[in-house]
C-alpha positions in Angstrom: 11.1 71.8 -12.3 9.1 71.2 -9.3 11.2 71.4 -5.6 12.3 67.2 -5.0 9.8 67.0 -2.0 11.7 64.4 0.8 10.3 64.2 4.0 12.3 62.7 6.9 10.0 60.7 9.3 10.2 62.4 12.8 9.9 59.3 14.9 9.8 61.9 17.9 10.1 60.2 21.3 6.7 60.7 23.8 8.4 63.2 26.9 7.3 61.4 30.1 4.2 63.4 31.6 5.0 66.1 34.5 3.4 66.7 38.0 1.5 69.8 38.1 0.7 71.6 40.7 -2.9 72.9 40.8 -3.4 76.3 41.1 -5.5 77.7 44.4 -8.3 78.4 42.2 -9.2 74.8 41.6 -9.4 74.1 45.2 -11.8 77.4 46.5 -14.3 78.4 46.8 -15.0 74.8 46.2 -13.2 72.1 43.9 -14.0 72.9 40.3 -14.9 69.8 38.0 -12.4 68.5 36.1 -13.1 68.0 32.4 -11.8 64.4 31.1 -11.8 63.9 27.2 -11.5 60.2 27.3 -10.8 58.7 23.4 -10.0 55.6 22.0 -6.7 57.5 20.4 -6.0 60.1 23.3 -6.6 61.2 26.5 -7.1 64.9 27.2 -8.3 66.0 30.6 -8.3 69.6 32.1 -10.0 71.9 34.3 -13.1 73.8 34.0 -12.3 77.0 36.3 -13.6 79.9 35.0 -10.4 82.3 36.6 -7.8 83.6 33.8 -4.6 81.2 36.1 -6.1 78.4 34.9 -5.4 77.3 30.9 -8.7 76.8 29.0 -6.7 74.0 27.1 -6.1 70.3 28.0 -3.3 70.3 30.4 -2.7 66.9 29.5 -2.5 64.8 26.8 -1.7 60.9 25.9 -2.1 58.4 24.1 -5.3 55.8 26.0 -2.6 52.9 26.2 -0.8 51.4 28.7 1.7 48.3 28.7 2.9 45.7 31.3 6.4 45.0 30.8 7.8 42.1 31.9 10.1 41.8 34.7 14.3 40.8 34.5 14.7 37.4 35.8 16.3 38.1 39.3 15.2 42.1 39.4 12.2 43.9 40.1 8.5 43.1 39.1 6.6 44.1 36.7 6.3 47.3 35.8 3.5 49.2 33.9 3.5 52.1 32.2 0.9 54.4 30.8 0.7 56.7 28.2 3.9 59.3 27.7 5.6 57.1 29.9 6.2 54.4 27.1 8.4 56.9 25.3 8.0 55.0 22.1 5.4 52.5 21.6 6.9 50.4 18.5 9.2 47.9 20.7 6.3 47.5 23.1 3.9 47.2 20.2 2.9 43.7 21.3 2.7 44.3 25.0 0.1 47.6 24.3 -3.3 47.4 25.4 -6.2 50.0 25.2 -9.1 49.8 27.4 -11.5 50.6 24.1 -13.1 48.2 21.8 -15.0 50.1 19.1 -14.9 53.7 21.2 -16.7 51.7 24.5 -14.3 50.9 26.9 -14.8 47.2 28.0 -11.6 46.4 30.2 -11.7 48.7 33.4 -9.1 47.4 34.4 -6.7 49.2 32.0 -9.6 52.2 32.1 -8.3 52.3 36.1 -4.4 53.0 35.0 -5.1 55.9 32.8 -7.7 57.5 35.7 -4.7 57.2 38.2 -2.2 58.4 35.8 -4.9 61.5 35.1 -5.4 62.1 38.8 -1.3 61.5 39.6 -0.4 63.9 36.9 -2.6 66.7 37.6 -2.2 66.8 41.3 -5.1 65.8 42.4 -4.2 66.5 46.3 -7.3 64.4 47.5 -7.0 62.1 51.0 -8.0 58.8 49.3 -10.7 60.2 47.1 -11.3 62.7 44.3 -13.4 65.6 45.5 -13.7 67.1 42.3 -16.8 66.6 39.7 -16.1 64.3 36.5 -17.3 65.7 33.1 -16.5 62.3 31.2 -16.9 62.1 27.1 -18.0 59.0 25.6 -19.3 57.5 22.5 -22.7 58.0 21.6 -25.5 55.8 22.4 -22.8 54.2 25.1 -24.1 50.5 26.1 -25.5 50.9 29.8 -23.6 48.3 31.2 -20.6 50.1 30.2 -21.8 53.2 31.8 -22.8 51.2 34.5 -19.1 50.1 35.2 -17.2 53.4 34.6 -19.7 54.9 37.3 -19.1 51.9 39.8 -15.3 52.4 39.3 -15.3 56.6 39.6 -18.1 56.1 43.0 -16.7 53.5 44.3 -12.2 53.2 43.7 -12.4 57.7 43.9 -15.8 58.4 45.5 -16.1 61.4 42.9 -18.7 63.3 44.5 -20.5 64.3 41.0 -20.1 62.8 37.4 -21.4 64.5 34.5 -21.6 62.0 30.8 -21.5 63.6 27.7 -20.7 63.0 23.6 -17.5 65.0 22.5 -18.8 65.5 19.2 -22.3 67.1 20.8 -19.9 69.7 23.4 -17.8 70.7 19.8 -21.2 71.3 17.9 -22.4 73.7 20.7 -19.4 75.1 21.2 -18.6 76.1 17.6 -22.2 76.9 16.9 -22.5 80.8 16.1 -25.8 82.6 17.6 -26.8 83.6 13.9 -26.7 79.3 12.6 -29.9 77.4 13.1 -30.2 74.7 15.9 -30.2 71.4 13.9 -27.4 70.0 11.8 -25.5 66.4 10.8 -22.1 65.8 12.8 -19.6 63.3 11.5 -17.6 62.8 14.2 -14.7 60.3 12.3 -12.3 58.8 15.4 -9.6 56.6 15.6 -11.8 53.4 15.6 -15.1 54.2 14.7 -17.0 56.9 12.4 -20.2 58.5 14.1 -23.0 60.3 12.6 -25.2 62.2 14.5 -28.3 64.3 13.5 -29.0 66.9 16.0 -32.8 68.5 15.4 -34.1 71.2 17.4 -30.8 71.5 19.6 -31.2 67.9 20.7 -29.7 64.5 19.6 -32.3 62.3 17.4 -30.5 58.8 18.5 -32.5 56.8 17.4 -31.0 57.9 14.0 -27.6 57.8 15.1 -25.4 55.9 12.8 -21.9 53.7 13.2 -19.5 53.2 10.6 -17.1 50.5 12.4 -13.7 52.4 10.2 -11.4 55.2 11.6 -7.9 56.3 11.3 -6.9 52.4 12.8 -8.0 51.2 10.3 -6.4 53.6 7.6 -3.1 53.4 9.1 -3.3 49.7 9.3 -4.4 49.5 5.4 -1.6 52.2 4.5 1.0 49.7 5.9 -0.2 46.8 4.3 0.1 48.9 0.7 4.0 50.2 1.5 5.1 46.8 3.1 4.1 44.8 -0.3 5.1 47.8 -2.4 8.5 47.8 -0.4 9.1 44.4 0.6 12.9 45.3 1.4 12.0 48.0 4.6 9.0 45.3 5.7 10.5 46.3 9.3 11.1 49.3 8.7 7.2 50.5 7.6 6.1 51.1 11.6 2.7 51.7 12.6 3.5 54.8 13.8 4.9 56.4 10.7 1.9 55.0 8.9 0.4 57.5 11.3 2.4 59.9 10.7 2.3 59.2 7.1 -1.4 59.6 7.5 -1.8 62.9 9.3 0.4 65.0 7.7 0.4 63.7 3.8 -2.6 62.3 3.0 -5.5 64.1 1.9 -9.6 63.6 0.6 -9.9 63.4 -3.0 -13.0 65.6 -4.3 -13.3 62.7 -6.9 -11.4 59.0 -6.3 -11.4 58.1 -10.0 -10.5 61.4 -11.4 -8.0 61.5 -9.0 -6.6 58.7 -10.0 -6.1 58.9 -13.5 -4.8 62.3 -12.8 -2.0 60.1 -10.9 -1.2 58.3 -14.4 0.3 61.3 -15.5 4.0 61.6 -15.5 4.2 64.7 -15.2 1.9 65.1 -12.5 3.2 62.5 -10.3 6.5 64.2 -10.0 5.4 67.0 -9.0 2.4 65.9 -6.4 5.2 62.5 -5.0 6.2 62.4 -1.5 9.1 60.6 -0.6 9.6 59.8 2.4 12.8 59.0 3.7 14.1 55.9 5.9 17.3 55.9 8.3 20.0 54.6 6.9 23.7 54.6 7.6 26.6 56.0 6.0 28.6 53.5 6.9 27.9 51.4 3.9 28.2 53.7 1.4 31.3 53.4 -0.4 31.4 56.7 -2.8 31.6 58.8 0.5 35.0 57.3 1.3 37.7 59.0 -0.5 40.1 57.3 -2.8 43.2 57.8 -1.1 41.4 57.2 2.6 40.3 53.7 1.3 44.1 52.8 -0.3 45.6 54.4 3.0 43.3 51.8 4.8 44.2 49.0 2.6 48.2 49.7 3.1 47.4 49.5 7.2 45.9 46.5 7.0 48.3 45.0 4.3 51.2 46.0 7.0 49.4 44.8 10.6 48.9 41.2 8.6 52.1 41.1 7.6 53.8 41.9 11.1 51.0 39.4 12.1 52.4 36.0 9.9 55.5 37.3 10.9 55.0 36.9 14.4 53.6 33.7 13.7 56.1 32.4 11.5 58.6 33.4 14.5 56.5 31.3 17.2 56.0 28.0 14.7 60.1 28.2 14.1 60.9 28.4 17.8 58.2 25.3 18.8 59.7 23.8 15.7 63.6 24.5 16.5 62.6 22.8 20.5 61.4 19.7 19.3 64.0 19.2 16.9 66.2 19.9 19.4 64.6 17.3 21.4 64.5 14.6 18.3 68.4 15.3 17.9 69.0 14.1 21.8 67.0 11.1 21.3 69.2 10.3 18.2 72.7 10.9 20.4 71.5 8.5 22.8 71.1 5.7 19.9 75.0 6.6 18.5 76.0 6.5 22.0 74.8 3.0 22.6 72.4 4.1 25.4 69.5 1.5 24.5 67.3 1.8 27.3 67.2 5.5 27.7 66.6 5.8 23.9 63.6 3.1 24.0 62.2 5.4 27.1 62.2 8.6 24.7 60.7 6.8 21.9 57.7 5.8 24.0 57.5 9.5 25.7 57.4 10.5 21.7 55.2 7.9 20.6 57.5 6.2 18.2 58.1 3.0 17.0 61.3 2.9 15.3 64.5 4.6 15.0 63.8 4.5 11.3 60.3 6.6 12.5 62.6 9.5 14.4 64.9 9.7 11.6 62.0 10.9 9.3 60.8 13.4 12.3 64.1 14.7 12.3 63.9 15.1 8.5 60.6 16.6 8.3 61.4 19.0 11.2 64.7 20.4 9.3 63.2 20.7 6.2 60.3 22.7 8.3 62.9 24.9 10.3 65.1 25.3 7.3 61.8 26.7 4.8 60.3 28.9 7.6 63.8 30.7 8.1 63.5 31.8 3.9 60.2 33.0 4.8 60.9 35.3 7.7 64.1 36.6 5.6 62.1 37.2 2.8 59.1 38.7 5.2 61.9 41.2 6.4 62.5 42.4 2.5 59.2 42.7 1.7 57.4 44.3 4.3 59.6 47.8 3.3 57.5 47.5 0.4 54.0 49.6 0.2 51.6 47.3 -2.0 49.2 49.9 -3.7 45.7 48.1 -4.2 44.1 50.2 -6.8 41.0 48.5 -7.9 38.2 50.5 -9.2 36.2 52.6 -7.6 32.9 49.9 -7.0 30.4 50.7 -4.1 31.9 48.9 -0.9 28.7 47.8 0.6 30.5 44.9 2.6 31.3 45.9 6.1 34.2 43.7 6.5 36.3 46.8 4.7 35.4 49.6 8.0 38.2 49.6 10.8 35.9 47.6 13.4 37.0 44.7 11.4 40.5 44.9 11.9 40.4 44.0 15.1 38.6 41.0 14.0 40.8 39.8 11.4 43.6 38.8 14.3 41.8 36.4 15.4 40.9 34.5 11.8 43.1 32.3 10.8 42.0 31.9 7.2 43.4 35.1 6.0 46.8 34.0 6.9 47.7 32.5 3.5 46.3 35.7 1.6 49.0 37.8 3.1 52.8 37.5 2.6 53.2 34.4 1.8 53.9 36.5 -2.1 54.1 39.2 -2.6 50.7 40.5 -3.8 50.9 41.7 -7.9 50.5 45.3 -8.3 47.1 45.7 -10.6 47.0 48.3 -12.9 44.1 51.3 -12.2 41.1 51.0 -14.7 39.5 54.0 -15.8 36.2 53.1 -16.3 33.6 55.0 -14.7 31.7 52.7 -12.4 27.6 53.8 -11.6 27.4 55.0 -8.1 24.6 52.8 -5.8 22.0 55.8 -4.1 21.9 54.6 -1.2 19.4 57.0 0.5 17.1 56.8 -2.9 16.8 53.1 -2.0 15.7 54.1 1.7 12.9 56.3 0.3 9.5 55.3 0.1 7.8 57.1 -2.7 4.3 57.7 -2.3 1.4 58.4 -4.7 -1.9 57.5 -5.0 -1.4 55.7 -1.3 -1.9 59.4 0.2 -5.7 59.2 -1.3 -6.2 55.2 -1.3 -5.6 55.4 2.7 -8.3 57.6 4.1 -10.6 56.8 1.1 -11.6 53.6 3.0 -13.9 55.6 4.8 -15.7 56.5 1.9 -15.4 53.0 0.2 -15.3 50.4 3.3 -15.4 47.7 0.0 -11.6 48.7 -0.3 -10.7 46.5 2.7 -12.9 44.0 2.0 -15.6 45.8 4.7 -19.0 45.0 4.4 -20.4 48.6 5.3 -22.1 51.3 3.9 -19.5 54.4 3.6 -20.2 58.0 5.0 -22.1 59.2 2.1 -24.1 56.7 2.0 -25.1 56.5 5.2 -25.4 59.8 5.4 -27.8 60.2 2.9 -29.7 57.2 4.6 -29.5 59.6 7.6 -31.2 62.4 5.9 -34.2 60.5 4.1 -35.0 59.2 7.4 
């Protein structure tokens, strides 16, 4: 049998950012550029020094959002927060904003907090400017008014003394090119928003046969959520954007053939042994078959006992109110045998009466009363030596209302007062039958199939998601006849 493949989602928090300290050989002989990889999905930036101190690699790395919180009423402003620093982005999903539309970054305002939080983090030591050269990425065939703002903002809010533009995918295809491979090729530079392809002849970039496909992992993630959330209605909150992601990086895949694929996936067989499942939180809490059988009777005898002390504390508080105003009545009564009239019509209007004919039936009413909740305590004080055993069958106790939290809650509810000792409870007799036990963390799994080709496949087939766009091999091959 093949191994039961359950993956637990990570949900990893982001770690806020450090402040680095640059290292001398950034500064002299003269300040080294610094390298900014600036995406639509993440920021990298890093510098280009060629001594061994300094890493080669991005020494930092985030996510290109940022999100303006809103300030407590009567506190402090306020506050943004960029990147790393939102620690987890689902509960500010709808307060997130990204400086990008389509790979171009239109809102330079937002484009301003990630450069600060680049230049902060890295230690950039600068008196009011950055004296370093900018090697910026951006998307190819960038609009020139965009350009034309991200220059005014480095010159003008950092007076950068140099800035250097450049296309990611171009520095990765001459960086990975071997000296034996032949100057022209066909990138496919797929990113989080949009899907690029570039020709590159002779070692240059033919743009005017660039091509845009407007689909990239967004877009995958967003349709992967949309398939589990009407596949699982029951965990609609539960199917984030960000496990979508995560869904999407680490378990889906390219099939070699969609529709061969796919029927392969109408196999039994070979569903079980290609299915991830993927499993939700849950809590233990509520499942019942992990509570032992003598733990849940033990807790049943507790609670039995505290609301039986409980009506009997009540019982003892109604007969003493009771026993006062009966008192009271009785007084009122002596004052009629003893022919004191005007005293006794004083009472009666202090007790709302009418009559003497009125208090008599009071005084009745409040014996009887006095005289029934004096069998009750008795009998309370017999019967509460008494362990009731409640053995009903073993059933999955999904309701909460049987944890110890909510005994504490019970004091205060009235309502269950005439459950408990006012008879003594019939002992039921234990049934043997076998009940099925409810898998709780099966139900919290989300089982998926042919979602981990239908997800990324959108890029081949746009038509999928209802996009009207030619996918990468077709516009690739548009590419190459051209």
């Amino acid at each position: 049998a093949a191994p039961t493949r359950v993956f637990a989602f990570r949900d990893a928090r982001w770690a806020p950012d450090p402040v680095l300290e640059p290292s001398a050989a950034v500064r002299s002989p003269q300040p080294v550029p610094l390298v900014i990889d600036n995406g639509s999905f993440q920021t990298r930036a890093g510098w280009a020094c060629p001594d061994p101190s300094v890493p080669a690699e991005p020494l930092l790395r985030f996510r290109s959002l940022a999100a303006r919180s809103r300030g407590a009423r009567g506190g402090a402003g306020a506050e943004t927060q960029v990147g790393n620093d939102l620690g987890s982005p689902e509960p500010l999903r709808w307060l997130l904003r990204s400086p990008f539309d389509r790979n171009v970054p239109v809102q330079l305002e937002l484009q301003e907090l990630l450069l600060d939080h680049v230049f902060q983090r890295l230690g950039v030591s600068s008196q009011g400017c950055v004296d370093h050269p900018i090697v910026l990425t951006e998307a190819v065939c960038n609009p020139l008014y965009s350009r034309q703002m991200m220059s005014e903002l480095l010159f003008e809010c950092y007076q950068v003394p140099k800035v250097s533009y450049g296309v990611d995918s171009l520095y990765s295809f001459y960086h990975n090119r071997r000296q034996n491979w032949p100057c022209s090729g066909l990138v496919i530079s797929s990113g989080y928003q949009c899907t690029h392809i570039l020709p590159v002849l002779e070692g240059r970039l033919d743009a005017k046969n660039c091509k845009r496909i407007n689909l990239g992992g967004c877009q995958a993630a967003v349709y992967l959520q949309r398939l589990l959330q009407l596949k699982y209605p029951g965990h609609f909150a539960a199917i984030t954007l960000s496990r979508m992601e995560e869904i999407l990086h680490e378990h889906s895949y390219i099939a070699q053939d969609y529709i061969e694929e796919l029927q392969k996936w109408r196999c039994p067989e070979y569903y079980e042994d290609n299915v991830h499942k993927m499993q939700l939180p849950f809590s233990n809490k509520l499942l019942g078959s992990t509570v032992a059988s003598e733990e849940k009777q033990e807790k049943r005898q507790q609670q039995l006992r505290r609301l039986q002390e409980l009506n009997a504390r009540r019982r003892e508080e109604k007969l003493q109110l009771d026993q006062e105003r009966l008192d009271r009545l009785l007084y009122v009564q002596e004052l009629l045998e003893d022919g004191q009239m005007d005293q006794f019509h004083k009472a009666l209007v202090e007790l709302n009466m009418d009559s003497a004919e009125e208090l008599q039936s009071y005084i009745n009413k409040l014996s009887l009363s006095v005289e029934q909740t004096k069998q009750k305590i008795l009998q309370s004080e017999v019967n509460i030596e008494v362990d009731v055993v409640d053995s009903k069958p073993e059933t999955p106790d999904l309701d909460p209302l049987g944890s110890e939290q909510s005994l504490e809650d019970v004091e205060s509810i009235n309502e269950f007062e005439p459950l408990f000792a006012e008879e003594q409870p019939e002992v039921e007799k234990p049934v043997a039958a076998v009940q099925p036990v409810f898998n709780l963390a099966e139900y919290h799994q989300l089982f998926l199939g042919t979602e981990r080709i239908r997800a990324p496949e959108i890029v081949f087939q746009p038509s999928l998601i209802g996009e009207d766009q030619a996918g990468i091999a077709e516009t690739m091959q548009y590419v190459l006849e051209r």
